[in-house]
C-alpha positions as CSV (number, residue, x, y, z in Angstrom):
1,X,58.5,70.2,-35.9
2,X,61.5,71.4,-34.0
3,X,63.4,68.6,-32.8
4,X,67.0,68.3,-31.5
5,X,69.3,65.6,-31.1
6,X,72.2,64.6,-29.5
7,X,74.3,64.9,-32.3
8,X,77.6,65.0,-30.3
9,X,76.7,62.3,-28.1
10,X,77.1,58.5,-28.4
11,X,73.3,56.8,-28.7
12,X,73.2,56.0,-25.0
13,X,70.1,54.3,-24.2
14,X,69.8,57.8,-21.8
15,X,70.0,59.9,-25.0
16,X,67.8,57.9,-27.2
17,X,65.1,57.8,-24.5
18,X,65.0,61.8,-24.7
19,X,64.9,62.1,-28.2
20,X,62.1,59.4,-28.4
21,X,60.5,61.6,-25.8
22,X,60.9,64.9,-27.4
23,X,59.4,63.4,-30.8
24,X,56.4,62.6,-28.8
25,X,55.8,66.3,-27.0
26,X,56.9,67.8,-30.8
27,X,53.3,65.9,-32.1
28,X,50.7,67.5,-33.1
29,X,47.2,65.6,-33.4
30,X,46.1,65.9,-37.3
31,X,43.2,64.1,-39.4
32,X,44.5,63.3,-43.0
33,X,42.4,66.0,-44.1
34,X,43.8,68.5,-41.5
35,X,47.4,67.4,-42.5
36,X,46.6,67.9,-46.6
37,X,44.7,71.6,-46.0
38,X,47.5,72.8,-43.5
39,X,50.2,71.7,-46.5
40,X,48.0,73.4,-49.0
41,X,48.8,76.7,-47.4
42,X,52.6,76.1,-46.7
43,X,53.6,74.5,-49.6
44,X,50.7,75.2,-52.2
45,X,53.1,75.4,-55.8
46,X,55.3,72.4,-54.3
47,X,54.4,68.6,-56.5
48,X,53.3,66.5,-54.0
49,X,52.5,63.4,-55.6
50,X,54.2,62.3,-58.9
51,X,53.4,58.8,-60.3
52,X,56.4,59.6,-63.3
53,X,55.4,56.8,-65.4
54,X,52.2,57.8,-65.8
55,X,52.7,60.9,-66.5
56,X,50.5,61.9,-63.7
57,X,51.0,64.8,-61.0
58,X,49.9,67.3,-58.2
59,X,50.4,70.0,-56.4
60,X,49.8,70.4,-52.7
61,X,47.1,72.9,-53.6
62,X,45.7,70.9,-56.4
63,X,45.8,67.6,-54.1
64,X,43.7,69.7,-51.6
65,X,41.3,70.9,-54.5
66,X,40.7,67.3,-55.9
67,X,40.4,65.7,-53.2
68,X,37.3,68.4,-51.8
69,X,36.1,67.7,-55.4
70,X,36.1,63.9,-54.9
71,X,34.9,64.2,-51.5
72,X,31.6,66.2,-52.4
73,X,31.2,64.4,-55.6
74,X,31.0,61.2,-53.5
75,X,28.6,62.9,-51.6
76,X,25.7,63.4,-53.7
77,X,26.6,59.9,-54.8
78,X,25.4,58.5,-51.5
79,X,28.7,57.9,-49.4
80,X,28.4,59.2,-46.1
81,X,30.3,58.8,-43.2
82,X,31.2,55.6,-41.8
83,X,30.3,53.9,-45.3
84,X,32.9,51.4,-45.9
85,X,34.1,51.6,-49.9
86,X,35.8,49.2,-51.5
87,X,38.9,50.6,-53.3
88,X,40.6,48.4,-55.9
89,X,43.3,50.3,-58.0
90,X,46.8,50.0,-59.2
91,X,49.2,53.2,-58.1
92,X,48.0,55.8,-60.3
93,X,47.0,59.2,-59.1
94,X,43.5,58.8,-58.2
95,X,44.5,56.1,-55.3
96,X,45.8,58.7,-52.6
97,X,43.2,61.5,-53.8
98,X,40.4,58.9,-53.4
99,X,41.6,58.1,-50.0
100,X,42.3,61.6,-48.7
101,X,38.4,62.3,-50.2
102,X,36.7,59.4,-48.2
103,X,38.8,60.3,-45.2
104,X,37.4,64.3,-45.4
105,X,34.1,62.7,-45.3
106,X,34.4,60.0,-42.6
107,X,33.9,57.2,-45.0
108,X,36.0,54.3,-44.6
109,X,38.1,53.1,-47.1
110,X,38.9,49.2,-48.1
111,X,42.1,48.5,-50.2
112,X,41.7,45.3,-52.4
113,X,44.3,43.8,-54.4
114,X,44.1,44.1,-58.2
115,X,45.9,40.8,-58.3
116,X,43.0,39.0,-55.9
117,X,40.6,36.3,-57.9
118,X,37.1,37.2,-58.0
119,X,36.5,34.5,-55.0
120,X,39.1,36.8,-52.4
121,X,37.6,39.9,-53.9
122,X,34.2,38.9,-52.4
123,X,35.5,38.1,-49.3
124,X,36.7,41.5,-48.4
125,X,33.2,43.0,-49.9
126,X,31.2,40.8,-47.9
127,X,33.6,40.7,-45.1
128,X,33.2,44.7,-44.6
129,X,29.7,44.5,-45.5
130,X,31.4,47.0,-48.4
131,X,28.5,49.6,-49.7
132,X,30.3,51.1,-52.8
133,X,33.0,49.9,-54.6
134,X,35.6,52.2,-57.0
135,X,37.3,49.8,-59.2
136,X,39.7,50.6,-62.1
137,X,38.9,49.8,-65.4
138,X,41.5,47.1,-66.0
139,X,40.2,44.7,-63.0
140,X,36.9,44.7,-64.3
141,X,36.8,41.1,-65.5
142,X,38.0,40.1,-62.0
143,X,35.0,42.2,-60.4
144,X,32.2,41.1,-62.7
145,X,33.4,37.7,-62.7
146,X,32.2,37.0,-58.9
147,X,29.1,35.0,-58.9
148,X,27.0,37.3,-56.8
149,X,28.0,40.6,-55.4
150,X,27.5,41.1,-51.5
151,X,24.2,42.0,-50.3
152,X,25.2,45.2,-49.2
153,X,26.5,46.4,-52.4
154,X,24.9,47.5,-55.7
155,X,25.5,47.4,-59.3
156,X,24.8,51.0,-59.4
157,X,26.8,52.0,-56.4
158,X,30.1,50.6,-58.3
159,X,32.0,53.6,-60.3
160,X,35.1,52.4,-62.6
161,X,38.2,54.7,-62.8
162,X,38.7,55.1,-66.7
163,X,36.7,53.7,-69.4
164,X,33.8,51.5,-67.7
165,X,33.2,48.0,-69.8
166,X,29.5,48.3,-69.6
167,X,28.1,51.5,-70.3
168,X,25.6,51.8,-67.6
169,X,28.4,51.8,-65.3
170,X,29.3,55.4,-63.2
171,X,32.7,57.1,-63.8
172,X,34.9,58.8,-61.6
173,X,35.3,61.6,-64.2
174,X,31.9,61.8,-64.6
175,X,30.7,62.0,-61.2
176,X,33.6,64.3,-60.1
177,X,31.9,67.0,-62.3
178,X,29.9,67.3,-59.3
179,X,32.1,68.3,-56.8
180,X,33.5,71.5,-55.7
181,X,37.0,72.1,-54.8
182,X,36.1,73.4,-51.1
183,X,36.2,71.1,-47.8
184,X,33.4,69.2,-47.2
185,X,31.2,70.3,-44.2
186,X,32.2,67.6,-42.2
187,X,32.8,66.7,-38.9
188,X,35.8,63.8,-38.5
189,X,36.9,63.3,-35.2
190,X,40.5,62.0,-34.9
191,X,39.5,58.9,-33.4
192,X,37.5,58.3,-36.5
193,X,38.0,55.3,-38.5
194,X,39.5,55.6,-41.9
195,X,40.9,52.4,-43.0
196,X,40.1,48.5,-43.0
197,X,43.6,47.3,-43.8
198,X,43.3,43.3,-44.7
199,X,46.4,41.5,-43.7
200,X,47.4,38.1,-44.0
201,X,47.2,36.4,-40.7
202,X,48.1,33.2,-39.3
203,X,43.8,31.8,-38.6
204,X,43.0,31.7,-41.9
205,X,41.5,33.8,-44.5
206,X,42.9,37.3,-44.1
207,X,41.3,40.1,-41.4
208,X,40.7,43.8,-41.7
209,X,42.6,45.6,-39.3
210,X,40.4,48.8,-37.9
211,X,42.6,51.9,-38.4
212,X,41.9,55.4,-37.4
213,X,43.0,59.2,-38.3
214,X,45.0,58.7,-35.1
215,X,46.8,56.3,-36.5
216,X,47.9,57.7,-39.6
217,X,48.7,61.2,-37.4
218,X,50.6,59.3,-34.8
219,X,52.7,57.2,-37.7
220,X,53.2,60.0,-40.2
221,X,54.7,62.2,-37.1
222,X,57.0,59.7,-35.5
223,X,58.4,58.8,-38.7
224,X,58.9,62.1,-39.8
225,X,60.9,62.7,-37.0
226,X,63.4,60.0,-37.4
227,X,64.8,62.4,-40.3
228,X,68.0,65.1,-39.3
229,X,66.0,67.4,-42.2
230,X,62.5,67.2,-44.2
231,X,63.7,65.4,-47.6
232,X,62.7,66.8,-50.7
233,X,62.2,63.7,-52.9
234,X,61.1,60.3,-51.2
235,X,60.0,57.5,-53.6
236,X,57.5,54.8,-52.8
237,X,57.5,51.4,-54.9
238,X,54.8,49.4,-52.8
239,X,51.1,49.2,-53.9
240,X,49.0,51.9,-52.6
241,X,46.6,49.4,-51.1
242,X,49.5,48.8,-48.6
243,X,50.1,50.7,-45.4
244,X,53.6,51.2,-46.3
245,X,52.8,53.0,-49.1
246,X,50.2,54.7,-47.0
247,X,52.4,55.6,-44.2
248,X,55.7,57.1,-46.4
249,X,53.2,59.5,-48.5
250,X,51.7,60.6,-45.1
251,X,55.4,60.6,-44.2
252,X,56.4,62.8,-47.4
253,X,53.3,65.4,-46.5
254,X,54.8,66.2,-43.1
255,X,57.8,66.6,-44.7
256,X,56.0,69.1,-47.7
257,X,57.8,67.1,-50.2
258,X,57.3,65.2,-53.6
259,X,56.3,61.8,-52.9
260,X,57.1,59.8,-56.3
261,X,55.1,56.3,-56.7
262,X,56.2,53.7,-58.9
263,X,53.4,52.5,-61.3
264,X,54.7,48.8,-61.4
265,X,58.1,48.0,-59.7
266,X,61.2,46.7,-61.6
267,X,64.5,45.7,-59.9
268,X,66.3,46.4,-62.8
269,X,65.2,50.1,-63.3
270,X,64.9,51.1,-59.9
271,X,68.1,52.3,-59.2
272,X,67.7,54.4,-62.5
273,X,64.5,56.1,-60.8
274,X,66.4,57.0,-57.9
275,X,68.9,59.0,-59.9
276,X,66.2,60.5,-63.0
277,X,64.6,61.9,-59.8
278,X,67.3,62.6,-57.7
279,X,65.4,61.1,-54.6
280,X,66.7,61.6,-51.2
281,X,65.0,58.6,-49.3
282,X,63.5,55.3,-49.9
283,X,62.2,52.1,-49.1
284,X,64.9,49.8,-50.5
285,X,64.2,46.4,-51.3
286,X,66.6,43.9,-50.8
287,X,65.9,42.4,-54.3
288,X,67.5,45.4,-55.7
289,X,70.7,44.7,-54.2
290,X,70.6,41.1,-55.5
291,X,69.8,42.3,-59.1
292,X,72.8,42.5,-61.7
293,X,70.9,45.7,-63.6
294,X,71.3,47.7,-60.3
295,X,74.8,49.0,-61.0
296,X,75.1,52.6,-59.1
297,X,75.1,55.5,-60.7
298,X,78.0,58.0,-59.7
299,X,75.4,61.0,-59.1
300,X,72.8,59.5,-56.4
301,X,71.2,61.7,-54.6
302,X,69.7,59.4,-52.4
303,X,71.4,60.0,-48.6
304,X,68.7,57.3,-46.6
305,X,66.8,54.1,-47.2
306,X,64.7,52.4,-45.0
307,X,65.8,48.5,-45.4
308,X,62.7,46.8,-47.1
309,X,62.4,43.4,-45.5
310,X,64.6,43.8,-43.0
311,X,68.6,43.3,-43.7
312,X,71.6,41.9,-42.0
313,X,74.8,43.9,-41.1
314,X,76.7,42.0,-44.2
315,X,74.1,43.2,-46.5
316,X,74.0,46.9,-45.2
317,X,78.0,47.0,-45.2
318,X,77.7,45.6,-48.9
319,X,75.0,48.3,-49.5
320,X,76.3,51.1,-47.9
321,X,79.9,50.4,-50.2
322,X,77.9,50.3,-52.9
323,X,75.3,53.4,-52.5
324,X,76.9,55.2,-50.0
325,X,73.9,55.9,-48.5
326,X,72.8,55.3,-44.9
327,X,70.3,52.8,-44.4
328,X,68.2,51.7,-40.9
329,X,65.8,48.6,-40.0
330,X,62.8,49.3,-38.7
331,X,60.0,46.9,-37.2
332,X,56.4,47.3,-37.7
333,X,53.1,45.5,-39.0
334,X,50.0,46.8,-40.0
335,X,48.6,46.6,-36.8
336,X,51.1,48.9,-35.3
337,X,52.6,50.8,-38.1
338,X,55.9,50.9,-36.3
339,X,57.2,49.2,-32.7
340,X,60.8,49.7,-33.2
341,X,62.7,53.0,-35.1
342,X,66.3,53.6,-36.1
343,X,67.2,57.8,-35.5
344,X,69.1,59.5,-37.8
345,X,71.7,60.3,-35.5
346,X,72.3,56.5,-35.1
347,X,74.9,56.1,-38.0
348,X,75.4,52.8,-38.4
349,X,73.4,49.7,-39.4
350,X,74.5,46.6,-37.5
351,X,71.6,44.3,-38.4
352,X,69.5,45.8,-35.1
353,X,65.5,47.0,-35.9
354,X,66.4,50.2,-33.9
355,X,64.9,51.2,-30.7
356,X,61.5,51.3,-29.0
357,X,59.7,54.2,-31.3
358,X,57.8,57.3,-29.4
359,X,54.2,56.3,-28.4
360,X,55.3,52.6,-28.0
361,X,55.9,50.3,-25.4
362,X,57.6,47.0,-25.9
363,X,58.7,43.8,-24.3
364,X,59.5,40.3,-24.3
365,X,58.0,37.8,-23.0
366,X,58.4,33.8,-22.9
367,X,55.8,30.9,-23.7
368,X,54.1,31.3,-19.9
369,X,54.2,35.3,-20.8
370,X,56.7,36.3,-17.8
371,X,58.7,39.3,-19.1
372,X,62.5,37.8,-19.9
373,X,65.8,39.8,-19.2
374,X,67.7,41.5,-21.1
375,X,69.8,39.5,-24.1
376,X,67.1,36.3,-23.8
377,X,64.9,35.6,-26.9
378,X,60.9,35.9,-26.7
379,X,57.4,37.2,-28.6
380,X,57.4,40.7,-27.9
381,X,54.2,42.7,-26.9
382,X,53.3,46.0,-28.2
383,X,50.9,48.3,-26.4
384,X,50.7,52.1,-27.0
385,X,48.8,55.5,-29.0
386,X,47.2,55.1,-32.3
387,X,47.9,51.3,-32.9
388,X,44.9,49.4,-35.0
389,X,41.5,49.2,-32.8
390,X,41.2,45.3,-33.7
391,X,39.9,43.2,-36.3
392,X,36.9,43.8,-38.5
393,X,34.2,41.6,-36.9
394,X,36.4,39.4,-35.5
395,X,36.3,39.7,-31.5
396,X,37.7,36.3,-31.1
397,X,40.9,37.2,-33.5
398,X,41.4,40.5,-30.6
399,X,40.7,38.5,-28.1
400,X,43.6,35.8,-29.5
401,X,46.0,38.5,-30.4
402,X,45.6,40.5,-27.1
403,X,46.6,40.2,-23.5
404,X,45.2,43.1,-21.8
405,X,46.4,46.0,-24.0
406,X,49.3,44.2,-25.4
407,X,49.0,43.0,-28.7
408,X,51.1,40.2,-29.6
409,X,53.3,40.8,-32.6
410,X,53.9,36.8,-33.0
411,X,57.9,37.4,-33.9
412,X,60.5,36.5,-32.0
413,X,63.1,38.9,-30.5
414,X,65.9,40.3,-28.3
415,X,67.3,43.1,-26.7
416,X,70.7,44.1,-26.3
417,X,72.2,46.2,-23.5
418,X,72.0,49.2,-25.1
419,X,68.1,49.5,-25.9
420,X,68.2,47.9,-29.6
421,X,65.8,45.1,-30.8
422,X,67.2,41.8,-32.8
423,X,64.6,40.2,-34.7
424,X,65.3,36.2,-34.6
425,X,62.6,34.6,-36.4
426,X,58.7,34.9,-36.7
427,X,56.7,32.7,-34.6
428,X,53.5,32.9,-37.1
429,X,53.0,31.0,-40.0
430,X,53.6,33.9,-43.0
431,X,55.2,33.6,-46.3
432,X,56.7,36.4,-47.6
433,X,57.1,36.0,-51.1
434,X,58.4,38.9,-53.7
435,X,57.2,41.9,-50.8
436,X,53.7,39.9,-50.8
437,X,52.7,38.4,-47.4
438,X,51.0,35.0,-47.2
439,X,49.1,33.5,-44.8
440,X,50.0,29.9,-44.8
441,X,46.8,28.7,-43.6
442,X,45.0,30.4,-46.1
443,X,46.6,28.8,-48.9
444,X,46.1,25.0,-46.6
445,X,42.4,25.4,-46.5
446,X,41.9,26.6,-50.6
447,X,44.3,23.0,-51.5
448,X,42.5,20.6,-49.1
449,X,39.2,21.1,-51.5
450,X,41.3,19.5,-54.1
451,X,40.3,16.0,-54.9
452,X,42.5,12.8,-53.6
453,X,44.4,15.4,-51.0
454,X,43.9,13.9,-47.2
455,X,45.5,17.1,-45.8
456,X,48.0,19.9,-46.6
457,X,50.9,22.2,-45.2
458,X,51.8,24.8,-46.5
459,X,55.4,26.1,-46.2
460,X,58.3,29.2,-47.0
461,X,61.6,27.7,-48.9
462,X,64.3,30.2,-49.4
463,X,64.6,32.1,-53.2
464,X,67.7,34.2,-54.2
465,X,64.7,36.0,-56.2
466,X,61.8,36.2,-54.3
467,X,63.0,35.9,-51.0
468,X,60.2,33.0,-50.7
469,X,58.9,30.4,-52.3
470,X,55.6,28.7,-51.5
471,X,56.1,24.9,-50.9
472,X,53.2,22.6,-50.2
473,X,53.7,19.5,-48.7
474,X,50.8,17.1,-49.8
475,X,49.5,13.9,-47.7
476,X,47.1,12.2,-50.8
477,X,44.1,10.3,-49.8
478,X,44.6,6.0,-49.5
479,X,44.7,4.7,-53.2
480,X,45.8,8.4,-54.9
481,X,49.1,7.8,-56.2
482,X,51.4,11.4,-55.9
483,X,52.0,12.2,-59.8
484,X,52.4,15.1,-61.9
485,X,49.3,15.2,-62.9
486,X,47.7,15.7,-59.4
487,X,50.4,18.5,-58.9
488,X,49.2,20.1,-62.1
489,X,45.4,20.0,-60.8
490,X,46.9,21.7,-57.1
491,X,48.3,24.2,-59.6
492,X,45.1,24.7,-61.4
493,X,43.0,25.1,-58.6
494,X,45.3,27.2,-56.6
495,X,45.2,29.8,-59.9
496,X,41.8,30.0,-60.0
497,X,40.9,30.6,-56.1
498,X,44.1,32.6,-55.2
499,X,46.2,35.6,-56.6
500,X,49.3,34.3,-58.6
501,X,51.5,35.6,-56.2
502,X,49.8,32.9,-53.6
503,X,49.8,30.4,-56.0
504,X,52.5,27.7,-54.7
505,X,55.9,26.8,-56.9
506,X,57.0,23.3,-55.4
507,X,54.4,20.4,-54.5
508,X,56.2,17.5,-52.1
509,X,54.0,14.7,-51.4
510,X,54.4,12.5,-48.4
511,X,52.8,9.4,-46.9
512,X,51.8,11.1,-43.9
513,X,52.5,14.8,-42.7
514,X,54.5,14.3,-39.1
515,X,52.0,15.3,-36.2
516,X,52.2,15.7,-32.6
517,X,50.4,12.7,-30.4
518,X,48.8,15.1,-28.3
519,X,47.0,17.9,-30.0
520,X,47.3,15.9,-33.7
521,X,49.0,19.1,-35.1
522,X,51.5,19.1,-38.6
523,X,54.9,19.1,-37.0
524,X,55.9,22.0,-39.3
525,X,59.6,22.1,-38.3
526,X,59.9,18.6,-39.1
527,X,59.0,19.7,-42.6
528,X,60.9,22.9,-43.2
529,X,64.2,20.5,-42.3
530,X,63.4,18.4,-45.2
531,X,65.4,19.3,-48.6
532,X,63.5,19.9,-52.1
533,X,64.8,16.9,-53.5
534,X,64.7,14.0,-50.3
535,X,60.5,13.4,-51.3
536,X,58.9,13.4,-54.3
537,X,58.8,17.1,-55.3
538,X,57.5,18.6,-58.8
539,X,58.7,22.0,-59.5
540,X,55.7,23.9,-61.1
541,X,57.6,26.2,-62.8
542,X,60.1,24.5,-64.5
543,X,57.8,21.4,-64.7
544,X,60.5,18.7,-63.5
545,X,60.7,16.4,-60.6
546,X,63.6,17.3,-58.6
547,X,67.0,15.4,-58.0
548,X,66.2,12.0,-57.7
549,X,62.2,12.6,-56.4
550,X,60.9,11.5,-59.4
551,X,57.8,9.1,-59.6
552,X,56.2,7.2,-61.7
């Protein structure tokens, strides 16, 4: 990769255009397997993956080696290509190598939440019509606990990471004794998919997004490239069943450096990880900033964070005083991987989401879908090479999310004169609580099978910890009196059909939910204006009525 820069130029929207365009002609078209055999060579005694606080590591050469290993064992297990398996592990070392294996082979892999109930853990089996499943051994009483498993998948065709519960279960070990350390003879096309991502959406339950080895080439390149140099140390804290963790270790293999994944993520100890490890780059989450613990140290390494969430110019300026270190917002979903990119040469953070990214084309339309001018606010429209190829048997959801080849991101933006995006607000109903995404409705339609409850909304409320809270505003049935003990049965319910991190925090009942006279929808804006404490509202976790909302 030998791209230049205008370094001694100002970011004109003529110079950013060329470097955008010189990223693009610098690409060159990988699989994830092509990407991890072509590293192998260059970089064969380099650690690629390091999950530190599990003790667990690789090198390039022995991430190569495992991987064929996995990938043959899997084999004469029975997956072949275009099987769809289920995946459902926390970050330890087996996650990526279990991915890169499935992807040598063409199978398709599907992430699953360890922290999903067994009810949403059946719905992404069934869902993907899921053939085999590799589970860890600690979310086996989630995973047994479903009442049936889906047609298409086995008892026998389920193989637990670690030490299996029930003894006629397979194990990874013991399978992988199988394999050999050599590339499967298999022929994956680029355009091959390789993921069914589930995200949370705004129609309900959430949808798999189709993802190819295009995709994963065309992200990890572009951004690579946003980098002056390759970094040696980059550190992930997301879950591996996320994109963004996907996309930064794809990121850290074009680069031929050590990608380090957190096991479980603390705000109080991250700052210390950056500086045991001397990392270079990071995604940083704002939470950090926010927590007391995260005092910097005087010898950080780190030089470039990618701004986790998304932060304003106050927050970078407070950041950048207190790290030193530059950091850029970028906008992307994982539908697109990334729409909008920050270069390195652009040296300052004013609150911006950067530029349009190589292999993107953006713009911003209003409500009748008329393209807007330049400094007026709209939903902007992505179209361009190796974004998702739609939604897991769900035509309609394309159909809805698609004009022509533009896919409608749902948020709200802006451009300025000089080429830079604004993000003003998201036009889709998400809550994004604690670096988890929610889909609003999804939580609606799991509380309006709770007894006494006419209908539901469900809403974000601001958190200085979380970011988000989950607030439900509850319309009871004629008679049902809004009490603490039908607030405690919302809870219960909610815990037992959701993940806790889904599960709502403030109940508010009203005697009607506000809805328009035409199309009978919640008037959700009405709603969000209303303070905690001017209806009755029960705190779940602290277990109190607040302010003067107390009933009887």
């Amino acid at each position: 990769m030998n791209i230049t820069s205008p370094l001694s130029a100002a970011p004109t929207p003529e110079t950013l255009k060329a470097f955008m365009q010189e990223v693009e002609q610098a690409h060159v078209p990988m699989t994830l397997g092509q990407l991890i055999a072509e590293r192998a060579k260059t970089h064969p005694e380099t650690v690629a993956i390091n999950v530190f606080e599990r003790g667990e590591q690789a090198t390039y050469h022995e991430v190569e080696a495992r991987s064929n290993v996995y990938a043959s064992a899997l084999m004469k297990f029975g997956v072949a290509f275009g099987d769809r398996v289920a995946v459902m592990l926390p970050n330890r070392i087996e996650f990526p190598l279990i991915w890169f294996a499935l992807a040598k082979i063409g199978a398709v892999m599907v992430p699953v939440n360890v922290k999903y109930t067994p009810r949403e853990t059946h719905y992404v089996l069934q869902d993907t019509g899921a053939r085999f499943a590799i589970i860890d051994e600690s979310v086996w009483t989630t995973f047994s606990a479903m009442e049936l498993l889906p047609e298409t998948l086995e008892k026998t065709r389920v193989i637990v990471v670690g030490e299996p519960a029930e003894p006629e279960l397979a194990r990874l070990d013991e399978i992988a004794l199988s394999g050999e350390p050599v590339p499967p003879a298999v022929d994956v096309p680029i355009e091959s998919l390789v993921n069914i991502q589930y995200t949370s959406g705004t129609t309900g339950f959430p949808k798999g997004c189709i993802i190819t080895h295009e995709y994963w080439s065309v992200a990890s390149h572009v951004f690579a490239s946003m980098d002056e140099r390759p970094y040696s140390r980059m550190l992930t804290w997301a879950p591996f069943l996320y994109v963004d963790a996907q996309i930064q270790i794809m990121r850290a293999f074009r680069h031929g450096g050590t990608y380090y994944l957190v096991s479980t993520m603390s705000a109080s100890r991250f700052v210390g990880w950056l500086e045991a490890h001397a990392i270079e780059w990071c995604a940083f989450p704002l939470l950090v900033m926010q927590t007391p613990a995260a005092a910097a140290p005087p010898k950080l390494a780190l030089e470039k964070v990618h701004m986790q969430g998304g932060w304003g110019a106050e927050a970078n300026a407070a950041f950048v005083e207190k790290f030193g270190a530059l950091g850029h917002n970028n906008y992307g979903m994982t539908e697109l991987a990334w729409a909008t990119l920050t270069p390195y040469f652009v040296t300052a953070s004013d609150g911006s989401f950067g530029v349009e990214a190589p292999f993107r084309e953006l713009k911003i339309v209003d409500e009748d879908g008329c393209e807007v001018a330049v400094g007026q606010e709209g939903e902007l429209l992505v179209r361009g090479r190796g974004i998702f190829r739609g939604y897991w048997n769900r035509p309609e959801a394309k159909a809805d999310n698609f004009v022509g080849d533009w896919f409608k991101t749902g948020d709200l933006f802006r451009q300025d004169e000089n080429g830079f995006y604004w993000l003003l607000g998201r036009k889709k109903e998400m809550i994004r609580r604690g670096g988890e995404n929610i889909a609003a409705r999804e939580v609606e339609a799991v509380i309006r099978e709770v007894a006494g409850i006419e209908d539901v909304a469900a809403l974000p409320v601001a958190d200085p910890v979380r970011g988000e809270e989950v607030r439900l505003f509850i319309e009871t049935k004629s008679g049902i009196e809004p009490t603490e003990a039908l607030a405690t049965r919302v809870e219960a319910h909610a815990r037992r059909h959701l993940a806790a991190f889904k599960v709502p925090r403030y109940v508010t009942f009203v005697a009607r939910l506000p809805r328009t006279i035409s199309s009978n929808k919640v008037m959700k804006h009405e709603l969000a204006a209303l303070a905690l404490d001017a209806t009755p509202t029960f705190d779940l976790q602290t277990r109190k009525w607040l302010g003067n909302s107390a009933v009887a």
